[in-house]
mmCIF file of the C-alpha atoms, coordinates in Angstrom:
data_MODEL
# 
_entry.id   MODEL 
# 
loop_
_atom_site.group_PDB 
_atom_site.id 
_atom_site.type_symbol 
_atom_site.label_atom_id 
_atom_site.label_alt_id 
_atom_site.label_comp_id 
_atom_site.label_asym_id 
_atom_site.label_entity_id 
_atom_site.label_seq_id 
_atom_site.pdbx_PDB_ins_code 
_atom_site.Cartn_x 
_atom_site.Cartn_y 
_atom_site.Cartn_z 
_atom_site.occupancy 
_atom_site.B_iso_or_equiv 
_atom_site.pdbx_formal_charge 
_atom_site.auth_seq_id 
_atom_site.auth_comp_id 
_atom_site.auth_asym_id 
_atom_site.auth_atom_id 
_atom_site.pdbx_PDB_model_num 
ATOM 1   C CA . UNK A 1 1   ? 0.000   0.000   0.000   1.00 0.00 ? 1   UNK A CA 1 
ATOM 2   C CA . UNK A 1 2   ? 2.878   2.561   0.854   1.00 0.00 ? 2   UNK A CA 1 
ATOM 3   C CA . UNK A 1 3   ? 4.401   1.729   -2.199  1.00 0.00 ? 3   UNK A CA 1 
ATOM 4   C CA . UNK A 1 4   ? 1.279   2.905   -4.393  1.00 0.00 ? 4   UNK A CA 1 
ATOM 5   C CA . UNK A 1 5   ? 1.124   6.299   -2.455  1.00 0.00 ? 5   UNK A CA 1 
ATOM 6   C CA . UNK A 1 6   ? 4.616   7.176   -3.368  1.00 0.00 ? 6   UNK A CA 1 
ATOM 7   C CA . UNK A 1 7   ? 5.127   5.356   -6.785  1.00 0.00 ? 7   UNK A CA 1 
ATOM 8   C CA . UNK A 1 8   ? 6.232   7.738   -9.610  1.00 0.00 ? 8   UNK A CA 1 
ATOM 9   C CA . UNK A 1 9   ? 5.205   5.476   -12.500 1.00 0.00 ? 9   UNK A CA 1 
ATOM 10  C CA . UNK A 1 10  ? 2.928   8.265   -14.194 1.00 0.00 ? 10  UNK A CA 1 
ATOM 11  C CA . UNK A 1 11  ? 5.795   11.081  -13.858 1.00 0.00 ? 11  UNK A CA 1 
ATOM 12  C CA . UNK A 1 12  ? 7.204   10.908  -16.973 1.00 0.00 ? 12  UNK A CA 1 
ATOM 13  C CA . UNK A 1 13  ? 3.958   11.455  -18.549 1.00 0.00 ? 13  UNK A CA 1 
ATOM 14  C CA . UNK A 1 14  ? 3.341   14.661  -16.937 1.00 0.00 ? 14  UNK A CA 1 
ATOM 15  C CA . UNK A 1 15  ? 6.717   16.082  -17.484 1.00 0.00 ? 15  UNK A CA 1 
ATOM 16  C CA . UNK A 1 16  ? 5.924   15.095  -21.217 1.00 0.00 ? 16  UNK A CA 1 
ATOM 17  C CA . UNK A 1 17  ? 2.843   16.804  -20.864 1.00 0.00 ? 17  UNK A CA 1 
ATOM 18  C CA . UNK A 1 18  ? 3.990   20.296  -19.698 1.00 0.00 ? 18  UNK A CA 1 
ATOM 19  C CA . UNK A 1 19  ? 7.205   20.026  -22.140 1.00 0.00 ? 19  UNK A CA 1 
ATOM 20  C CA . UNK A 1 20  ? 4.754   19.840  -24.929 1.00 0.00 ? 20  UNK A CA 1 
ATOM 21  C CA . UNK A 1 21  ? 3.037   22.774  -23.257 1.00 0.00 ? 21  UNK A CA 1 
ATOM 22  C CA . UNK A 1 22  ? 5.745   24.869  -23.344 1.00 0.00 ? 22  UNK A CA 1 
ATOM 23  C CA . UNK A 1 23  ? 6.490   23.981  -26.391 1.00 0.00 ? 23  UNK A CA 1 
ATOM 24  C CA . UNK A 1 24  ? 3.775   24.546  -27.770 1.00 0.00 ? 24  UNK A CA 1 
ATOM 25  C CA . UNK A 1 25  ? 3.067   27.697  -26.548 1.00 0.00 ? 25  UNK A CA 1 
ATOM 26  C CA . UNK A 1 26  ? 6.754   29.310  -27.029 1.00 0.00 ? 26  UNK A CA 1 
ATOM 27  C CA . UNK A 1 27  ? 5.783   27.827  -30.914 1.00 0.00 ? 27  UNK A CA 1 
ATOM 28  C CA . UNK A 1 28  ? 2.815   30.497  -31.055 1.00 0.00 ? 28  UNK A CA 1 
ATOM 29  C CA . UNK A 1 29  ? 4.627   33.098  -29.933 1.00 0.00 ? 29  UNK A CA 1 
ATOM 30  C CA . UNK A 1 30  ? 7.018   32.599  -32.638 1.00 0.00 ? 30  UNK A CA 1 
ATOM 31  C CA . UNK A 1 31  ? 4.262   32.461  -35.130 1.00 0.00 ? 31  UNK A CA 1 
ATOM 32  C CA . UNK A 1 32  ? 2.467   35.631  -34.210 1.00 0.00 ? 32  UNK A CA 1 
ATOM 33  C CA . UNK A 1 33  ? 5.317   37.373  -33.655 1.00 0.00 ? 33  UNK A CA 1 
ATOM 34  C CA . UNK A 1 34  ? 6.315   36.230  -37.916 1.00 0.00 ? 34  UNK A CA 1 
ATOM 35  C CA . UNK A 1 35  ? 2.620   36.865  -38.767 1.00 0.00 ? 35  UNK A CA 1 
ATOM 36  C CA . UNK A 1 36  ? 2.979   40.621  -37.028 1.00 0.00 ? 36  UNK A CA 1 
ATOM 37  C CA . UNK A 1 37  ? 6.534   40.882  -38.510 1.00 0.00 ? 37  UNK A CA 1 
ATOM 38  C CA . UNK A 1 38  ? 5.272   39.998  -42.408 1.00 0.00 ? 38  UNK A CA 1 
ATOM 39  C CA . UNK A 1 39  ? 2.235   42.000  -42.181 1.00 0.00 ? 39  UNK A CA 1 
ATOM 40  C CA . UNK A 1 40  ? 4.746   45.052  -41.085 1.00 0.00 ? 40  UNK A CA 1 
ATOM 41  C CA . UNK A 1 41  ? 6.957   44.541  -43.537 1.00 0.00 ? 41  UNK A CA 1 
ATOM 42  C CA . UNK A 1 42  ? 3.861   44.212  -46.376 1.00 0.00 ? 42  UNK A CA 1 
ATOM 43  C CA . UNK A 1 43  ? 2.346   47.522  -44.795 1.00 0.00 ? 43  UNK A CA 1 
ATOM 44  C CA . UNK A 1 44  ? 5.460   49.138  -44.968 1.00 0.00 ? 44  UNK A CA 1 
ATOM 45  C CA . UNK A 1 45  ? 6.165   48.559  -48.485 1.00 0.00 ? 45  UNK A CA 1 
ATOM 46  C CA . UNK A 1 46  ? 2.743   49.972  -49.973 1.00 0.00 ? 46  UNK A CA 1 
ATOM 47  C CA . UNK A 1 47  ? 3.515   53.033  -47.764 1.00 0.00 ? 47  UNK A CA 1 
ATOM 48  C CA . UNK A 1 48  ? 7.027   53.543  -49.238 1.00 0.00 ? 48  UNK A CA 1 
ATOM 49  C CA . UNK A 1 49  ? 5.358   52.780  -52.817 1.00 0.00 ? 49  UNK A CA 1 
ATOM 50  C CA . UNK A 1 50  ? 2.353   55.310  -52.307 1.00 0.00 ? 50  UNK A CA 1 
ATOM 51  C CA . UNK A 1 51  ? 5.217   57.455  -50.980 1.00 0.00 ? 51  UNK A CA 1 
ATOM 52  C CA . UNK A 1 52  ? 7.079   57.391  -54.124 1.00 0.00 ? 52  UNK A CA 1 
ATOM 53  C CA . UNK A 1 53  ? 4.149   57.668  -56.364 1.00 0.00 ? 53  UNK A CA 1 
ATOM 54  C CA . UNK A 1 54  ? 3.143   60.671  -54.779 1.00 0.00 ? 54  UNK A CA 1 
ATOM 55  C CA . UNK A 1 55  ? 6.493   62.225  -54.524 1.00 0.00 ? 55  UNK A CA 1 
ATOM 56  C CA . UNK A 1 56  ? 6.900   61.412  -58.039 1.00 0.00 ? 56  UNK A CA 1 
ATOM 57  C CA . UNK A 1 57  ? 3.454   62.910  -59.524 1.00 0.00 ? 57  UNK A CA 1 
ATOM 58  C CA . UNK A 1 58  ? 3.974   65.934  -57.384 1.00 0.00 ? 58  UNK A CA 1 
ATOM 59  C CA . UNK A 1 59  ? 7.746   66.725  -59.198 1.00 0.00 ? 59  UNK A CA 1 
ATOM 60  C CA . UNK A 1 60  ? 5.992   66.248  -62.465 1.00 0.00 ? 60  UNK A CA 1 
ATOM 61  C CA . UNK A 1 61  ? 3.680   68.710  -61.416 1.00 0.00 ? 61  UNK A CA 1 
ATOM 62  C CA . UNK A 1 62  ? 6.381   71.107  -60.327 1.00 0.00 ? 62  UNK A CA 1 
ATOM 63  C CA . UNK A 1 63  ? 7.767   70.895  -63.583 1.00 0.00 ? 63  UNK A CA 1 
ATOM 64  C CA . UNK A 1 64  ? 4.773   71.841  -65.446 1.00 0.00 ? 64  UNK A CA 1 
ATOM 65  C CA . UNK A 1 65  ? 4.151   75.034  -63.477 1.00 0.00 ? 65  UNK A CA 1 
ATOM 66  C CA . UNK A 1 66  ? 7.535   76.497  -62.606 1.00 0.00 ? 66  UNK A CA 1 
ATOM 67  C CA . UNK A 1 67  ? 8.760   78.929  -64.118 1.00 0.00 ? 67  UNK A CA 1 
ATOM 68  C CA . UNK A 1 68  ? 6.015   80.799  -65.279 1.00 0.00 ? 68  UNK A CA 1 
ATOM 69  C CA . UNK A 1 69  ? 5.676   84.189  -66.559 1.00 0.00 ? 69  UNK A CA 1 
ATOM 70  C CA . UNK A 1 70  ? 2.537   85.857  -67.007 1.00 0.00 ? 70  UNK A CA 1 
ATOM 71  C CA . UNK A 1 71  ? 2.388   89.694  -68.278 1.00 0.00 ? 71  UNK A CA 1 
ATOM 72  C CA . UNK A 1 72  ? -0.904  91.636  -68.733 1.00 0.00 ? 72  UNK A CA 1 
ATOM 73  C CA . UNK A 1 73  ? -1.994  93.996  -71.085 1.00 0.00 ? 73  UNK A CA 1 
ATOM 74  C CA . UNK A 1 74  ? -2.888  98.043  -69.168 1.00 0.00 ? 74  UNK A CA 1 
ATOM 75  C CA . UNK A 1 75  ? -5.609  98.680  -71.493 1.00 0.00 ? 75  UNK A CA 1 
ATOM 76  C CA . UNK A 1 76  ? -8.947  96.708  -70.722 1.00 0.00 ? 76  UNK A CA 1 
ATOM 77  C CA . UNK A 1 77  ? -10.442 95.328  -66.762 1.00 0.00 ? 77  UNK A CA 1 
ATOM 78  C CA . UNK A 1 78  ? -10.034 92.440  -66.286 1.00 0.00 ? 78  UNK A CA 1 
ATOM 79  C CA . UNK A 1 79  ? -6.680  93.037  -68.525 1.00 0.00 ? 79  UNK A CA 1 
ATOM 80  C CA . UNK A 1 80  ? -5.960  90.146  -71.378 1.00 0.00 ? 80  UNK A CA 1 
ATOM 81  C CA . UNK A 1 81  ? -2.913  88.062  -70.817 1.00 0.00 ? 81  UNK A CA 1 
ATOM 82  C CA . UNK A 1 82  ? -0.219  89.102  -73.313 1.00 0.00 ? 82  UNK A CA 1 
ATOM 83  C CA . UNK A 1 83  ? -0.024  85.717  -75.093 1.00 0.00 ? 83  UNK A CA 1 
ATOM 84  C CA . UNK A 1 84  ? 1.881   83.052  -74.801 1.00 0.00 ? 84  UNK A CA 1 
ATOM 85  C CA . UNK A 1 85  ? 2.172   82.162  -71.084 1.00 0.00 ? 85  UNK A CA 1 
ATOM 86  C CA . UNK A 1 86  ? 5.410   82.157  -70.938 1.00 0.00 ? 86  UNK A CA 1 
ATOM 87  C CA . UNK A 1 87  ? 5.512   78.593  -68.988 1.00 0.00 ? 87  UNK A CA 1 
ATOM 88  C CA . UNK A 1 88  ? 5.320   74.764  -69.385 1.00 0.00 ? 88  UNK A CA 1 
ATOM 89  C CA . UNK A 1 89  ? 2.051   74.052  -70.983 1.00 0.00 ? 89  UNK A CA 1 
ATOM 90  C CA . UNK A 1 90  ? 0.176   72.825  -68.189 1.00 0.00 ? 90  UNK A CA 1 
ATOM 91  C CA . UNK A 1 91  ? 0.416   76.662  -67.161 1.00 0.00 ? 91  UNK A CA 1 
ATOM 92  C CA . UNK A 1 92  ? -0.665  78.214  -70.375 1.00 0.00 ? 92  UNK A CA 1 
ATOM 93  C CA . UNK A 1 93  ? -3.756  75.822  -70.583 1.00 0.00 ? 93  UNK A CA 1 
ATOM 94  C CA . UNK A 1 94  ? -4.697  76.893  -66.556 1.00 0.00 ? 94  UNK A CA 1 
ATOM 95  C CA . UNK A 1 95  ? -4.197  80.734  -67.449 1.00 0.00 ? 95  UNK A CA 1 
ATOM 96  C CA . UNK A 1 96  ? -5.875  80.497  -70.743 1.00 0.00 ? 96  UNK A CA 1 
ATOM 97  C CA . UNK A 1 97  ? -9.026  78.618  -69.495 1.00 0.00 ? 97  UNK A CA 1 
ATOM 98  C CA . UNK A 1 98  ? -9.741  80.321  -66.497 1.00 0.00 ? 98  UNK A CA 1 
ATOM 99  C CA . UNK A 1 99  ? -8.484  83.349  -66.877 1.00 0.00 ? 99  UNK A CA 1 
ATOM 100 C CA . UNK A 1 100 ? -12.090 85.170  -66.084 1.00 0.00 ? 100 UNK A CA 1 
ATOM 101 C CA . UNK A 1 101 ? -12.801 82.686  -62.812 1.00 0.00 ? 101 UNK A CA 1 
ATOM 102 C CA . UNK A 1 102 ? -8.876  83.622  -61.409 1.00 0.00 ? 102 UNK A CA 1 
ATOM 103 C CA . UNK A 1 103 ? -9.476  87.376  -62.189 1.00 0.00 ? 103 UNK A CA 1 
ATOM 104 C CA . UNK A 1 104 ? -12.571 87.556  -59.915 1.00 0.00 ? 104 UNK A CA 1 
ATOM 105 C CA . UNK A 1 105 ? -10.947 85.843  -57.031 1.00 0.00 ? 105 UNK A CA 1 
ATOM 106 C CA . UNK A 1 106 ? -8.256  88.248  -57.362 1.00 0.00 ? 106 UNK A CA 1 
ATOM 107 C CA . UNK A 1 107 ? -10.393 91.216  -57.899 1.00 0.00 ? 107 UNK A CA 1 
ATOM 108 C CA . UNK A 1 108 ? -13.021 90.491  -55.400 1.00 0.00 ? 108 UNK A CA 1 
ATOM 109 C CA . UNK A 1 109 ? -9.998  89.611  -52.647 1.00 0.00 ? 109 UNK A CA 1 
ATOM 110 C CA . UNK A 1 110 ? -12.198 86.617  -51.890 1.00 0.00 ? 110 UNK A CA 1 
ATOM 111 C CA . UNK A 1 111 ? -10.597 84.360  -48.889 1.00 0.00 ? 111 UNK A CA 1 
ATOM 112 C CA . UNK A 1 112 ? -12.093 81.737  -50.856 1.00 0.00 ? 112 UNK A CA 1 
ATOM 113 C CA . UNK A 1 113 ? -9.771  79.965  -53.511 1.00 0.00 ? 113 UNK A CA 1 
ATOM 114 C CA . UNK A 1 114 ? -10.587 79.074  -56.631 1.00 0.00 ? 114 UNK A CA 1 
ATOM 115 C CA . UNK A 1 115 ? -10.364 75.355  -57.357 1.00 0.00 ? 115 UNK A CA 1 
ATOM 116 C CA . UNK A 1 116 ? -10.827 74.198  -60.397 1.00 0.00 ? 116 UNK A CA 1 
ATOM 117 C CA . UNK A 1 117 ? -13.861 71.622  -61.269 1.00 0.00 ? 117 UNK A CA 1 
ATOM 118 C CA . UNK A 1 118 ? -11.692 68.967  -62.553 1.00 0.00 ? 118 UNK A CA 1 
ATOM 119 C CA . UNK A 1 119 ? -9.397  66.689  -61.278 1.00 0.00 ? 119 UNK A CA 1 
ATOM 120 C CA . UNK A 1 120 ? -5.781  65.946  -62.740 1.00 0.00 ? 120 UNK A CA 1 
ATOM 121 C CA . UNK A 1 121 ? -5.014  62.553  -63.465 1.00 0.00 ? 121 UNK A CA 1 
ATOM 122 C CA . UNK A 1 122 ? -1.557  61.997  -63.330 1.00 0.00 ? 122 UNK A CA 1 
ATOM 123 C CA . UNK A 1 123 ? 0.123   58.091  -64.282 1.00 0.00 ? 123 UNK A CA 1 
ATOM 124 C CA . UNK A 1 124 ? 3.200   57.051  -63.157 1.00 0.00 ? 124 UNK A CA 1 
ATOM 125 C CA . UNK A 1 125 ? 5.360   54.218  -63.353 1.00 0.00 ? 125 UNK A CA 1 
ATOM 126 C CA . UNK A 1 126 ? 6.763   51.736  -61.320 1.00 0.00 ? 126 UNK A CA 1 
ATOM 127 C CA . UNK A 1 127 ? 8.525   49.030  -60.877 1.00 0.00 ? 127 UNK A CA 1 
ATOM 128 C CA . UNK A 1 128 ? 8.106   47.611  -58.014 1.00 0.00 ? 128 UNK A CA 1 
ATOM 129 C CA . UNK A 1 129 ? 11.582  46.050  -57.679 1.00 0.00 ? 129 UNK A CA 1 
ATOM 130 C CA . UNK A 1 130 ? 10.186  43.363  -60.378 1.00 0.00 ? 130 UNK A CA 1 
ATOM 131 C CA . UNK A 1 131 ? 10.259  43.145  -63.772 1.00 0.00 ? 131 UNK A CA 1 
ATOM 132 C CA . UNK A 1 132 ? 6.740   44.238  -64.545 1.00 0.00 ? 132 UNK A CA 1 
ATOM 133 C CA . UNK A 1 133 ? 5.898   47.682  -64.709 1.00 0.00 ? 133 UNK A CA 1 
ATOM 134 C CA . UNK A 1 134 ? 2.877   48.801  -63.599 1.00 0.00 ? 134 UNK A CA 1 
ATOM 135 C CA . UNK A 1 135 ? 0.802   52.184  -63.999 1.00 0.00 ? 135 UNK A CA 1 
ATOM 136 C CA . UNK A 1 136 ? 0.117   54.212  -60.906 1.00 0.00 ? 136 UNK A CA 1 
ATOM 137 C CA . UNK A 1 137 ? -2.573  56.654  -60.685 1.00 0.00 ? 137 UNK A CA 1 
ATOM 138 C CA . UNK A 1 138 ? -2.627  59.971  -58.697 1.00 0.00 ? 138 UNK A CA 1 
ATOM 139 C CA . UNK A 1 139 ? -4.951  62.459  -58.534 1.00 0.00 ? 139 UNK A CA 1 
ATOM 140 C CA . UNK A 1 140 ? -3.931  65.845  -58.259 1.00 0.00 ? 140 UNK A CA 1 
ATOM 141 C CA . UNK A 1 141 ? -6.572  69.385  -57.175 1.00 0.00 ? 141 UNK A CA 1 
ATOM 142 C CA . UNK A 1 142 ? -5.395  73.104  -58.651 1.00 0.00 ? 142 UNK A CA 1 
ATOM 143 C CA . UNK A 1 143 ? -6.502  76.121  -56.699 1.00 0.00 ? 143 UNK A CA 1 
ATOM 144 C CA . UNK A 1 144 ? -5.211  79.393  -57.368 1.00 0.00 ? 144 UNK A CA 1 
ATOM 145 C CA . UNK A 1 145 ? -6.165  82.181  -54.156 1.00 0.00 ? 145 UNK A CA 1 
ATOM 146 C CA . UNK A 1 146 ? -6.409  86.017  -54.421 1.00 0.00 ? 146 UNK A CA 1 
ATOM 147 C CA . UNK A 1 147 ? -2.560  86.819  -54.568 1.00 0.00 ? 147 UNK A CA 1 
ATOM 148 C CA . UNK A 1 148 ? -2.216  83.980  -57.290 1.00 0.00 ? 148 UNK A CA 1 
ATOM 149 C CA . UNK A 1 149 ? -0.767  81.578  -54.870 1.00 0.00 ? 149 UNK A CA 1 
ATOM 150 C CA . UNK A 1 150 ? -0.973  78.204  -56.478 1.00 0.00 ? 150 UNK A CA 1 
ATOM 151 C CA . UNK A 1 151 ? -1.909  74.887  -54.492 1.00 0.00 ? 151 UNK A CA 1 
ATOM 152 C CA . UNK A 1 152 ? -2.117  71.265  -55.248 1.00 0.00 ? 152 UNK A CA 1 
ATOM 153 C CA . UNK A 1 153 ? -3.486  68.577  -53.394 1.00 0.00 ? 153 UNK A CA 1 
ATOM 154 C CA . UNK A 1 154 ? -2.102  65.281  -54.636 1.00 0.00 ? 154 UNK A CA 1 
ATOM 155 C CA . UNK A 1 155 ? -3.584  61.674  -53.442 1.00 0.00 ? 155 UNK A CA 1 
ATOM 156 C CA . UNK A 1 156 ? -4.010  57.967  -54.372 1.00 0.00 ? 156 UNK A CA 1 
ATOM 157 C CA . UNK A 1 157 ? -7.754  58.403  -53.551 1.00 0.00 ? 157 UNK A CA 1 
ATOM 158 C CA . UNK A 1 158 ? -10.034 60.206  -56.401 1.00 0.00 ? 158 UNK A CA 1 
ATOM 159 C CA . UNK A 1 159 ? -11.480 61.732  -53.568 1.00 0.00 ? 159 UNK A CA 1 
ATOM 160 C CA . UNK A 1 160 ? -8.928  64.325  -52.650 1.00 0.00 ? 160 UNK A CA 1 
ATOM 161 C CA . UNK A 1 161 ? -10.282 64.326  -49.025 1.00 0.00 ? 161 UNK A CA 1 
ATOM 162 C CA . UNK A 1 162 ? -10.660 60.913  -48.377 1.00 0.00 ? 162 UNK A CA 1 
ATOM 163 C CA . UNK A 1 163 ? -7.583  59.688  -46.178 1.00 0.00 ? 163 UNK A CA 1 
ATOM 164 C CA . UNK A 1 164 ? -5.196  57.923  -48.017 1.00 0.00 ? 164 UNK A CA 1 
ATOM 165 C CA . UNK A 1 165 ? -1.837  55.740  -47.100 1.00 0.00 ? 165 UNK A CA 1 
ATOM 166 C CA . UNK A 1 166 ? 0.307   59.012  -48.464 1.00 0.00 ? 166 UNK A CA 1 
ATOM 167 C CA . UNK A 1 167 ? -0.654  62.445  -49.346 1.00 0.00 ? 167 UNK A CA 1 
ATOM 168 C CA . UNK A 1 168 ? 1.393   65.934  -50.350 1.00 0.00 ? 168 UNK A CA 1 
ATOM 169 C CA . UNK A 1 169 ? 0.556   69.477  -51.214 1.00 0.00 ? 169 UNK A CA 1 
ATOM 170 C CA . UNK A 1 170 ? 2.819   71.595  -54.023 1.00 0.00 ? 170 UNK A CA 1 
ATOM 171 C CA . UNK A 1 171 ? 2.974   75.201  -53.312 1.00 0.00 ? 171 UNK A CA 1 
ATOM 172 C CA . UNK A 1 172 ? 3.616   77.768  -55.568 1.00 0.00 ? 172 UNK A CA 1 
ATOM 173 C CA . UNK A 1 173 ? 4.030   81.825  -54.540 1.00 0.00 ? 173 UNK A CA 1 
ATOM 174 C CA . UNK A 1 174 ? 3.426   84.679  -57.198 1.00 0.00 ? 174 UNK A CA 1 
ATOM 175 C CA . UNK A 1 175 ? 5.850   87.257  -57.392 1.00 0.00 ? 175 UNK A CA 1 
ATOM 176 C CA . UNK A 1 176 ? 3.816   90.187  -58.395 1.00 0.00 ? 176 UNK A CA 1 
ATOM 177 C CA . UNK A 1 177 ? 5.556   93.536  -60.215 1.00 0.00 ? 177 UNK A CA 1 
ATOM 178 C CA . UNK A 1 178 ? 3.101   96.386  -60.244 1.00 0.00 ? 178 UNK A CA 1 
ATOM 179 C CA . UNK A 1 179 ? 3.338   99.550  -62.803 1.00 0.00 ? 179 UNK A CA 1 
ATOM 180 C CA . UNK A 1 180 ? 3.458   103.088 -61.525 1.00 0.00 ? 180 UNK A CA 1 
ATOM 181 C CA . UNK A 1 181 ? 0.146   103.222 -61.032 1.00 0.00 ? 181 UNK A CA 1 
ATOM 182 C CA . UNK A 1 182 ? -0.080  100.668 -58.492 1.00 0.00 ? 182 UNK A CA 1 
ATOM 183 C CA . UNK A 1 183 ? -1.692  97.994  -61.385 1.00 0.00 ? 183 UNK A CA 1 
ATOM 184 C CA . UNK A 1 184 ? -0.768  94.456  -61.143 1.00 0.00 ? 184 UNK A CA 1 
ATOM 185 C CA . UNK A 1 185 ? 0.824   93.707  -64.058 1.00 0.00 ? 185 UNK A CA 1 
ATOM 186 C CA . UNK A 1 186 ? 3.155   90.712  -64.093 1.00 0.00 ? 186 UNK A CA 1 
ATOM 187 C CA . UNK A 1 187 ? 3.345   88.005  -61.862 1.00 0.00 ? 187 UNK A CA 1 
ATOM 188 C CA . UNK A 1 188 ? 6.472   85.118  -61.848 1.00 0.00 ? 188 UNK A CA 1 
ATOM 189 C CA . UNK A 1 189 ? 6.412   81.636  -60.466 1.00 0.00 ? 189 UNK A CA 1 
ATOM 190 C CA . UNK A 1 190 ? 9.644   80.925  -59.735 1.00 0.00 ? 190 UNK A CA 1 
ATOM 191 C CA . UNK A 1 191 ? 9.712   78.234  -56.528 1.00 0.00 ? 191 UNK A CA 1 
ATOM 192 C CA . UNK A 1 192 ? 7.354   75.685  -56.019 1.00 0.00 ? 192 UNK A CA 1 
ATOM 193 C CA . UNK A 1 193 ? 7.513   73.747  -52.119 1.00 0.00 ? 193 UNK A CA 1 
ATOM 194 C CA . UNK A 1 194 ? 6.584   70.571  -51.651 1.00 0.00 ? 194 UNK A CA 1 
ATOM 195 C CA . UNK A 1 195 ? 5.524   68.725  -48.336 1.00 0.00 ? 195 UNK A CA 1 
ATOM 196 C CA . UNK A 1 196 ? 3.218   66.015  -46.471 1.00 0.00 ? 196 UNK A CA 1 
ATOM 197 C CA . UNK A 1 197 ? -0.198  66.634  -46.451 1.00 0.00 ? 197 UNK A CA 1 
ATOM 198 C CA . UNK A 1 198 ? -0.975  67.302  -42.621 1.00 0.00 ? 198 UNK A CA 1 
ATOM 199 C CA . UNK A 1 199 ? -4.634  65.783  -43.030 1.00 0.00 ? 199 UNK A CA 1 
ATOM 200 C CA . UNK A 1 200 ? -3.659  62.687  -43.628 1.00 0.00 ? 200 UNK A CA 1 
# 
């Protein structure tokens, strides 16, 4: 009988037991702790590749707008641009379109920009550090403020306001020159800025 109290036949088993418990569990952590790791690293990549898009569209932008000249004539209200733009093309088209809507903002001193109806599509390439190149799409939103000040909103998302993984704003200052009479009658785009969209 004293011998069946303190027998240790079944030990072995229970060590067995709670090695495969640790085991076990130390082999979860490992796998969650991969699972977090790869999901990191997958998260991480579209950032930097939404980052680069963006960055990318928003140089291409920069180089259709600066530098820019544009020179009005004295004579009429609201004076006609002395043609060409003197300015990429992406200029020329924005000045020649909406001249009239840019004139009233600017006339009116209206705190409110104006922003014009249409989004920019811009498509850019990439690589993705593979062979196949695939076609990115960014969006980009003009406004032009009293002073001439241009800004554009650039994001992955059509909807310029939705939040997306990366976002950035080019902006542009006019350099007015006035005549003697105090009339506005040039104004240069020289420097364009570009940073991180704060909204994101």
């Amino acid at each position: 009988m004293k011998n069946k109290i303190y027998g240790n036949e079944g030990a072995s088993i229970v060590i067995a037991l709670v090695f495969f418990l640790i085991c076990a569990v130390i082999g979860s952590v490992v796998l969650t702790a991969a699972s977090i790791n790869a999901k990191a690293v997958v998260t991480h990549r579209q950032t930097q590749q939404a980052e680069y898009t963006v960055t990318s569209a928003a140089q291409t932008i920069v180089d259709q707008i600066v530098p820019t000249t544009v020179v009005w004539k004295d004579s009429k209200n609201p004076p006609e641009i002395e043609m060409p733009v003197k300015g990429p093309v992406l200029m020329q088209q924005l000045w020649t379109t909406n001249l009239w809507n840019l004139w009233n903002v600017h006339k009116s001193q209206s705190e409110t920009p104006y922003t014009l109806p249409t989004l920019l599509k811009i498509k850019v390439s990439d690589s993705s550090g593979s062979s196949k190149y695939e076609e990115l799409e960014v969006y980009a939103q003009f406004s032009v403020d009293r002073d001439f000040n241009i800004t554009v909103k650039l994001s992955s998302e059509e909807d310029i306001n939705k939040p997306a993984a990366y976002k950035e704003v080019v902006t542009v200052q006019c350099i007015p020159t006035y005549n003697n009479a105090g009339r506005l009658e040039k104004c240069e785009w020289k420097n364009a800025v570009i940073t991180k969209a704060s909204d994101v």
